[in-house]
N, C-alpha and C positions, 0 to 999 in steps of 0.2 A: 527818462523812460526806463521801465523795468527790462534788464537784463535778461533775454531767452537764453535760459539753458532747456537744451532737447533730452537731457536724461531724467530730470524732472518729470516729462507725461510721457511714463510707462502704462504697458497693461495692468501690473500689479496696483494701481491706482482705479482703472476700471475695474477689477474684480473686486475689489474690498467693498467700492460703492455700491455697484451694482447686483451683488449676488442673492444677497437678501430680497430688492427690488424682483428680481428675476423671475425667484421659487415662488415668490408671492402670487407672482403674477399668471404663472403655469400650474398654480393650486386650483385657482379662480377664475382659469379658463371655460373649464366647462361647462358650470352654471353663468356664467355672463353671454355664453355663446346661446344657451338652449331660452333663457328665462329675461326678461327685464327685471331688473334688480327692483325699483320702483312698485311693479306691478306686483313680484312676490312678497314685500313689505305688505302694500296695502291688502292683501289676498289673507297674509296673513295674521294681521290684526282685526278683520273684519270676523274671522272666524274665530277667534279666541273669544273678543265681542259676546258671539253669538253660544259659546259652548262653555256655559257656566259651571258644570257640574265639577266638581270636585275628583279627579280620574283618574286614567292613567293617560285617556285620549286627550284630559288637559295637559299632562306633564307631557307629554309629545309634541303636545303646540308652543309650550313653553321653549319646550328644547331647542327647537327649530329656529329659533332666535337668534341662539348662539351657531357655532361652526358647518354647514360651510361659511363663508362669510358675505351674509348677505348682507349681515347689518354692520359691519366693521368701519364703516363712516359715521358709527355711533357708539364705540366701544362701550363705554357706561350703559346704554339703555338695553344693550344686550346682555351685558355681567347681570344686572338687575333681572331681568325677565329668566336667565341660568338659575343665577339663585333662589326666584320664585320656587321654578320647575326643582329642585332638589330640594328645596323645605317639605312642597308637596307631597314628592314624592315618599321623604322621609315619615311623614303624615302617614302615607296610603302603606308605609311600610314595605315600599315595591323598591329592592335593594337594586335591581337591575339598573332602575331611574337613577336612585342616587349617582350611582359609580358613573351612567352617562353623563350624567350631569357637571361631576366633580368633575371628568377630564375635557368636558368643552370647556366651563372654568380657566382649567389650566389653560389652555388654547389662548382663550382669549386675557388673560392675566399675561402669560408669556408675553404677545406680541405688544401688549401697553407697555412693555417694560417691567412687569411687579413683580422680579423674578422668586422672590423668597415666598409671596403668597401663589403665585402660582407651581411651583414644588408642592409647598401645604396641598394644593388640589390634587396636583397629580398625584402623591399618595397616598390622598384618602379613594380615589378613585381606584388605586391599585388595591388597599386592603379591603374594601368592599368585592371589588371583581374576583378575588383570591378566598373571599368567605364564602359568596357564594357559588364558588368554582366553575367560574364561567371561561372557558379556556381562550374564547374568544374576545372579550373583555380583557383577561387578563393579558394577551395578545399588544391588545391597541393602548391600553393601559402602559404599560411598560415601553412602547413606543415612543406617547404621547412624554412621559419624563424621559426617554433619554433627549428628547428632541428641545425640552424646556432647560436641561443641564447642559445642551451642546450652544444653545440660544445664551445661558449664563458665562459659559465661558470654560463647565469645570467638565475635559475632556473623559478624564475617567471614568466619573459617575456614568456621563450620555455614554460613553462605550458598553460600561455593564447592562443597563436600562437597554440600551437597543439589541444587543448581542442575545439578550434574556427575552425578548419579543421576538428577534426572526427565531429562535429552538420553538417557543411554543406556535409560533406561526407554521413553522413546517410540522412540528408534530398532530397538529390538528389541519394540515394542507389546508390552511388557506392562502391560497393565491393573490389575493387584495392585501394581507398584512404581510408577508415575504413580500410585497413588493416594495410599499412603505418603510419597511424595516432596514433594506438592502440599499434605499436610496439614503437614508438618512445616514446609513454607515461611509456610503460612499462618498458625500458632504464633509462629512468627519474627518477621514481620511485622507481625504483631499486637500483642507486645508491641515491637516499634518503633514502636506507633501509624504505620507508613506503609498506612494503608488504601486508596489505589487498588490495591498491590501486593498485600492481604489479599484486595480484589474478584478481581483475577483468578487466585489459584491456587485460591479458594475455587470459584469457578466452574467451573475444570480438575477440581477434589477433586469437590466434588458432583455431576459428570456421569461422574465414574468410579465413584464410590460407590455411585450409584444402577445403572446396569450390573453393577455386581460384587454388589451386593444388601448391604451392609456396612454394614447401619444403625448401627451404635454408633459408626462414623468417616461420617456421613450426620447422625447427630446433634452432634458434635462440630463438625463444618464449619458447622452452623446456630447453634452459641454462638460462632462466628469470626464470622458474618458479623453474628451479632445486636449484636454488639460494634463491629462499623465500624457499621454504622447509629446504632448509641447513641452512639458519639463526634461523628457527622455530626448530631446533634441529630432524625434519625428513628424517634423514640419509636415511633410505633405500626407503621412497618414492622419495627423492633427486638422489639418484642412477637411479633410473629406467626411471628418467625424464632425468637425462644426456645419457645414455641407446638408449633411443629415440632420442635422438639429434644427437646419433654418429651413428646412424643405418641411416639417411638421410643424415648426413652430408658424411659418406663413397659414398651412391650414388652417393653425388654430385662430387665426388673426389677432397673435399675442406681439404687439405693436415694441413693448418694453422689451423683452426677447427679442425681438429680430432687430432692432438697433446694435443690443447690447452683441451676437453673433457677429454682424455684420462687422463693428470696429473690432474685433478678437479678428475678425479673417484678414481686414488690413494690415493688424501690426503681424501676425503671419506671412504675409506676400513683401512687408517690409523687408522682414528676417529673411527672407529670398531671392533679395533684391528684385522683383518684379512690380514695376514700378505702375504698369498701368493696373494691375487686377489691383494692388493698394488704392490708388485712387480711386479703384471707379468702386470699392467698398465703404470706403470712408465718405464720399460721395453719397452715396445709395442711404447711408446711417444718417447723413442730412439732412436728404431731402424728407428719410421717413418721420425726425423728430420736427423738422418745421413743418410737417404737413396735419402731426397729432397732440402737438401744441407741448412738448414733451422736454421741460427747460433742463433733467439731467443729461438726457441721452445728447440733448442739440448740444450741452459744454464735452460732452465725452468723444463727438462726432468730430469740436471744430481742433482738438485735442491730437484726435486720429490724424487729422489733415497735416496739421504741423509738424507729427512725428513723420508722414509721406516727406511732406515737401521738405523740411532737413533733411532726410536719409539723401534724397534724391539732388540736394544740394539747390534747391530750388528755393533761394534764400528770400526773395520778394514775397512771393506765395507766403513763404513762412512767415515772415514778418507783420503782413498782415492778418493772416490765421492766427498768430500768437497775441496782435492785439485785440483782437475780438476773443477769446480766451478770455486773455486780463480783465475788460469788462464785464464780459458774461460774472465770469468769480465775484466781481463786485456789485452788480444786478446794475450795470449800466450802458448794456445795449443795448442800441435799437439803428432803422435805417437811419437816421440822421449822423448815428455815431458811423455806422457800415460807408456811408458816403465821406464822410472825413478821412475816415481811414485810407481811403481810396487815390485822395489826393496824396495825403503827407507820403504813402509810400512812393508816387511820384519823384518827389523831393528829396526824399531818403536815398532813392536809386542814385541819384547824383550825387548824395552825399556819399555814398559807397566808394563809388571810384576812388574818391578822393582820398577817401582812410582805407584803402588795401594798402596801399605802400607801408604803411606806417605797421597799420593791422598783419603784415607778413614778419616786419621787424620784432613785436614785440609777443609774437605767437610762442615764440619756445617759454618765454618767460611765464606767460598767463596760462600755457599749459601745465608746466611745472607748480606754480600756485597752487593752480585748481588741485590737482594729486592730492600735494599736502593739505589743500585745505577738505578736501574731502576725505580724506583718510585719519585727519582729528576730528572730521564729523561723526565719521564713521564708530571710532571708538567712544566718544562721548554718547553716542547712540545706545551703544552696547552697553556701558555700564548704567548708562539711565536704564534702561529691561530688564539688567542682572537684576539691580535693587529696588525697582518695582516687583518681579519675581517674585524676588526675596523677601518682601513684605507682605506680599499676596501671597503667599504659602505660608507665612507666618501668622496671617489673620485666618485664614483658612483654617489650618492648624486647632490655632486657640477653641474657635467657637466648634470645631468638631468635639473637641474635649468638653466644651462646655454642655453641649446638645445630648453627649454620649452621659454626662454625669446626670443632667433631669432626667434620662430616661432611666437611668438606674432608680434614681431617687422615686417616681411614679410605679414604678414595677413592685417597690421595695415598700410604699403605703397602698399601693392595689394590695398588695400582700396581707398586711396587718389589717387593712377594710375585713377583705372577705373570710380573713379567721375570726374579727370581733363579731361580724353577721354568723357566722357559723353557735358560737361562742352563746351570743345573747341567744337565739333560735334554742340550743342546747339547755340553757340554765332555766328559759319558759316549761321547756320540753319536761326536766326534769323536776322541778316543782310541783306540774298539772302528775307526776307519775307518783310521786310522794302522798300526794295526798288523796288520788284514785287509789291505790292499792293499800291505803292505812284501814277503809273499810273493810274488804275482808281480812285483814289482819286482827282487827279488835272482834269478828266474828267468831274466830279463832281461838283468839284468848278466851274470852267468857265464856264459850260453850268448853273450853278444857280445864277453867275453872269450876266449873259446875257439874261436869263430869266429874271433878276428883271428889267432891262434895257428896254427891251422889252415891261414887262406889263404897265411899262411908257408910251410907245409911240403907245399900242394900247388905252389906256383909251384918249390920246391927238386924237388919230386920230375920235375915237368915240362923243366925244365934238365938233371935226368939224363935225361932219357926215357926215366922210369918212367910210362907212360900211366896203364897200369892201377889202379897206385896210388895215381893223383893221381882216376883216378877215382872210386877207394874213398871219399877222405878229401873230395872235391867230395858225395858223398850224404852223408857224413853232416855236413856246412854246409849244408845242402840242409835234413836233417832239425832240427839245433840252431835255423833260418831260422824253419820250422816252429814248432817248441817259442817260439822270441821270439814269434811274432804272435800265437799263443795266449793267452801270459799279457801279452801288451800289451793282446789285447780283454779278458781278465780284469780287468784294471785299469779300464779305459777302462769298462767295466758298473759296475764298484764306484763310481765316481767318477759317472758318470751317477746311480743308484741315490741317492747321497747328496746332490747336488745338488738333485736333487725333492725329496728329502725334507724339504730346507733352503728348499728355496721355500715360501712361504706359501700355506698350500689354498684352495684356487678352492671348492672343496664340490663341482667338479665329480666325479662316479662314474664308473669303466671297471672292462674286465675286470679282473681280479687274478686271481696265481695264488696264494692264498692258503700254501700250502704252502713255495713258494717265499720268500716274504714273511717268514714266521713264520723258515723256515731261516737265512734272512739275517740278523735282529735278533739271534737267540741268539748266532753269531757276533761279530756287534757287541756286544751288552751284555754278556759273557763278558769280551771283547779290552779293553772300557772299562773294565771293572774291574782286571783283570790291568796297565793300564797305568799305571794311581790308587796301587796296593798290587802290589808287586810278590810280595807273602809270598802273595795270594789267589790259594787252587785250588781249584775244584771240579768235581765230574762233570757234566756233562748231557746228556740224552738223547730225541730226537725219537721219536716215532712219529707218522706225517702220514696219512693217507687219502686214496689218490690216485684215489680214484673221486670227489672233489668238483670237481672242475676247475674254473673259472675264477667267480668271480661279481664281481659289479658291486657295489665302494666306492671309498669316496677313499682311495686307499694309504698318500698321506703320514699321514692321521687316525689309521689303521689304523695303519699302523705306528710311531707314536708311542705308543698306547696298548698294544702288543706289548713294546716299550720300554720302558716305566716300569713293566709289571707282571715283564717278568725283571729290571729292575735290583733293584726294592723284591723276588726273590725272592732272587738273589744274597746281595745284602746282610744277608737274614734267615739265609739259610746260613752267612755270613762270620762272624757276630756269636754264631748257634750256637757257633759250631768255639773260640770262644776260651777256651768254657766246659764245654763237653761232653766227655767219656771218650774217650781216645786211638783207640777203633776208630771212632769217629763218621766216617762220610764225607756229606759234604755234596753234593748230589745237588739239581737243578735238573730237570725234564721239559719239554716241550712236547708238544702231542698235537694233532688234530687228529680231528673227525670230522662226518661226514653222517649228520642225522639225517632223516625224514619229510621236513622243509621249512624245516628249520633249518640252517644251520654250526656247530658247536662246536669254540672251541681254549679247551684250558685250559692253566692254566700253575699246576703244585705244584712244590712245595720240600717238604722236611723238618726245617725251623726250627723255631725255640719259639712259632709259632702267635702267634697272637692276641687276647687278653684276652677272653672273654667279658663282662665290662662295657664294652666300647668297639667292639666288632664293629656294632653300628649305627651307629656316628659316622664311620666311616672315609672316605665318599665325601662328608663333608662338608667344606664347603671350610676353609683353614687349620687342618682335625685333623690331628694327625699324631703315630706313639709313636717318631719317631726322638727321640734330644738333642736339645737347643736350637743350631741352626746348622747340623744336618745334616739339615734338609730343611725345606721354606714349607708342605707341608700342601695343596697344589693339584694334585698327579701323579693320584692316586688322584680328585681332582674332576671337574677336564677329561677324562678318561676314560670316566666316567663319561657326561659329557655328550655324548660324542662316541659313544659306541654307545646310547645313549638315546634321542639327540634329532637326532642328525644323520644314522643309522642304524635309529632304529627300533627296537632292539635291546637286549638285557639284560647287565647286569654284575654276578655275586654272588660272595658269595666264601665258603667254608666252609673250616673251622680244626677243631685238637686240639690246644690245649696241649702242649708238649711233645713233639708229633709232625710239623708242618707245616702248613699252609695252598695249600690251592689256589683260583686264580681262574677264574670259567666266565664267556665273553664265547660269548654266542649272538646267530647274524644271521639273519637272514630270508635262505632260499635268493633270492627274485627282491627285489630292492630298487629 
């Protein structure tokens, strides 16, 4: 028979198992207590069922999947229905969804164990909450990771992530995230054993708690602090904190809590030598795991009993408790084993007698072993932790260096992407300017050739004195005079025009005369191409609305983004033509129009359109369906962001395979 040793079933064997179990179970209180988990499944897959539309009311029923945890007896079918709801949402463009999304994700990734992909979640859920400056997101976001890096193991990370959510929790006073925030630190700190620190967030926690009305996180702060007081040797204020904890926790009729309470108050009343409140706790923890079928708390229960009955030298009792233990740990109890037991200790009492004598002789020797032999456990112990430690900080280490050098490395080709976009944007730019402004250039010339030609033949006709017809030929150097200054300021605008546009944007807004604007680039982007490929022709054709007249943006934004949507249309026509039926004419539009309270320019082609599997990727940065080399994947980003966010404003695009694609950039009439 296995040898009972009593220092073997400590509390610290309880809390390790148990604590996790606990929070789980005081998270999940509330909706178990209000809802049948069952009925809210079926409720809410009947209505997802029924509400097909594409939404934000669908990304909500999606979400509802995930955290609280109603579906978490099905982790997988919940991750799935999460990551439906944040594709969607990513779809609908509704950033709020996503960041929801990503940190139920986390949630539920954390508690399966995926610790490295659940990180991945929680910070993409935090750089979205942080883009769109939701102070509240960003809040529970930053929560949500320190509590996935306290779950991983890496104390430091969770201490920054949580300390970084309770600041913006109390700067934006919210009361629900300081509470969440203060407990998770209090967790933290707790199993750091640094208990001053447990005192004061516990103190933060329970005076939100109690505000917010949140007895199962109210009970949970009372086994934090019951737990500084029992390290600090304050048994009986340790009591009265656990006390409180089992007086809500019974409310809550949180079953796994009030076991896990109950054996904490007996080895308490052990440490006090009160022999009956031990028993009749360890007791009570019995009766409540056999009666909720509940097979950790019943080994933790008959555990408690064994620790009573040795302290209390009640060696029978214990003897049996301890072999009903042994079984349980090997899943092989039951009454037929409980009725065996029952006799052999019989048997065993009589065997007792018999071996004190002997048992008193060779007491000093076995205690002296034991010492030694616990104290080379002891250090073998220790140096097994140094250099697992020391390994785990060492792999830690590495891949931190490793993670820190791709992100150098990604920053450092974001880099070179959007100067090559800048780069190509630029050399089209400059091209369509080359050869708009060589027009009135060559105007220039030949009317200043012809002038000189001219002032010739009136000073010959003046030496005859032919007046009259030195008159003649004086009007018209007069008019060619004319004609030069014209297309000198022609030039002089174009060159001004392109200059701005080459300057870097202020973000400052003026009038614009939109019309005008749009007139110009198609010029330009036409002339750019034409001067890249000389073999490239095609049609294009304005219709502008001159009832819009002038509104307020930044021109150079504007007109870069006017730019890159006729080059990327051009190009789609060029690329057509190479492949398409000899009558194909490749055909370019710009339009213009005043709506209610809107501007609208759109810009169609008649090209081979745009994939329906990738027409939602397009404005994401480095997508792109040109070859490899012939475009960064940024034209169509920046664009984006520049009628979205710097303007207010909308950029969609709608396509027909086969038929073309057009682009609609809609602005707010007053900006």
């Amino acid at each position: 028979m296995k040898k009972f040793n009593p220092k073997s079933f400590t509390k610290c064997k309880i809390k390790k198992e148990m604590k996790s179990i606990l929070l789980l179970c005081f998270i999940c209180m509330t909706n178990t207590l209000l809802y049948g988990q069952k009925a809210i499944k079926d409720s809410l897959k009947k209505t997802l069922d029924l509400h097909l539309q594409e939404d934000t009311t669908r990304v909500n029923l999606l979400l509802a999947f995930g955290p609280p945890p109603i579906f978490l007896d099905d982790k997988d079918y919940a991750q799935q229905k999460v990551r439906e709801a944040i594709a969607l949402a990513t779809k609908l463009k509704w950033e709020k969804g996503e960041a929801i999304g990503w940190r139920k994700l986390c949630y539920l990734q954390d508690i399966d164990q995926k610790y490295d992909t659940a990180i991945n979640s929680g910070l993409n859920a935090l750089k979205i909450s942080e883009e769109i400056k939701d102070s509240d997101l960003i809040a529970i976001a930053n929560g949500r990771l320190g509590n996935a890096y306290l779950t991983w193991g890496n104390d430091s990370l969770a201490e920054f992530y949580l300390k970084t959510s309770l600041e913006v929790a109390k700067a934006i006073k919210s009361k629900q995230d300081i509470l969440i925030a203060s407990v998770s630190l209090c967790d933290l700190y707790s199993d750091k054993k640094e208990w001053n620190k447990v005192a004061e967030y516990s103190d933060q926690a329970l005076k939100s708690a109690i505000e917010e009305h949140d007895y199962s996180v109210e009970a949970n702060i009372f086994i934090d602090i019951g737990q500084e007081q029992e390290e600090e040797h304050k048994l009986k204020d340790a009591i009265t904190s656990y006390r409180r904890a089992l007086r809500l926790t019974k409310n809550l009729k949180n079953y796994h809590g009030i076991a896990y309470i109950l054996t904490n108050l007996s080895y308490l009343f052990c440490s006090l030598k009160t022999e009956d409140s031990a028993l009749y706790y360890a007791n009570e923890a019995l009766l409540l795991s056999k009666g909720h079928n509940m097979a950790q708390e019943l080994l933790e229960s008959y555990i408690a009993l064994v620790n009573v009955t040795t302290t209390f030298h009640d060696y029978k009792d214990a003897l049996a408790y301890h072999l009903i233990v042994d079984s349980l740990e090997n899943k092989t109890y039951s009454l037929d084993a409980a009725r065996n037991i029952e006799r052999l200790t019989e048997k065993v009492q009589q065997d007792k007698k018999d071996a004190i004598a002997k048992a008193e002789q060779n007491k000093k020797d076995a205690d002296e072993k034991r010492i030694r032999n616990l104290q080379y456990s002891a250090i073998g112990v220790f140096l097994l932790i140094a250099v697992f430690l020391f390994w785990n900080n060492r792999q830690k280490q590495k891949s931190k260096i490793k993670i820190q050098n791709a992100y150098a490395e990604l920053k450092s080709t974001q880099s070179q992407l959007i100067q090559s976009e800048k780069m190509a944007s630029l050399g089209e730019l400059t091209a369509g300017i080359a050869h708009e402004i060589q027009n009135p250039l060559n105007f220039v010339n030949n009317f200043s050739e012809i002038n000189q030609e001219m002032v010739n033949e009136v000073t010959e006709e003046i030496n005859k004195g032919n007046i009259d017809e030195a008159k003649i030929i004086l009007n018209d150097i007069k008019e060619n005079s004319e004609k030069i200054n014209h297309h000198g300021k022609r030039a002089d605008a174009i060159v001004k025009g392109m200059l701005q546009h080459s300057r870097a944007s202020s973000g400052q807004k003026e009038l614009t005369d939109i019309n005008a604007l749009c007139d110009e680039y198609v010029r330009l982007s036409y002339h750019g191409l034409r001067a890249k490929d000389k073999t490239f022709n095609a049609d294009f054709k304005t219709d502008f609305d001159e009832t819009i007249g002038k509104i307020k943006i930044v021109p150079q934004d504007i007109g870069r983004v006017v730019l890159n949507l006729l080059t990327n249309a051009f190009y789609a026509v060029n690329e057509k033509k190479k492949t398409a039926a000899e009558n194909y004419q490749p055909t370019v539009s710009v339009q213009t129009k005043k709506l209610k309270d809107k501007i609208q320019i759109c810009v169609s082609d008649n090209g081979n359109g745009i994939p329906q599997n990738v027409i939602d990727k397009i404005f994401q940065p480095f997508f792109t369906t040109k070859p490899t080399g012939s475009g960064t994947g940024l034209g169509l980003s920046l664009s984006y962001d520049i009628i979205t966010k710097a303007h207010s404003g909308t950029l969609t695009a709608e396509t027909k395979e086969n038929e073309g694609t057009t682009f609609i950039i809609e602005l707010p009439k007053q900006l």
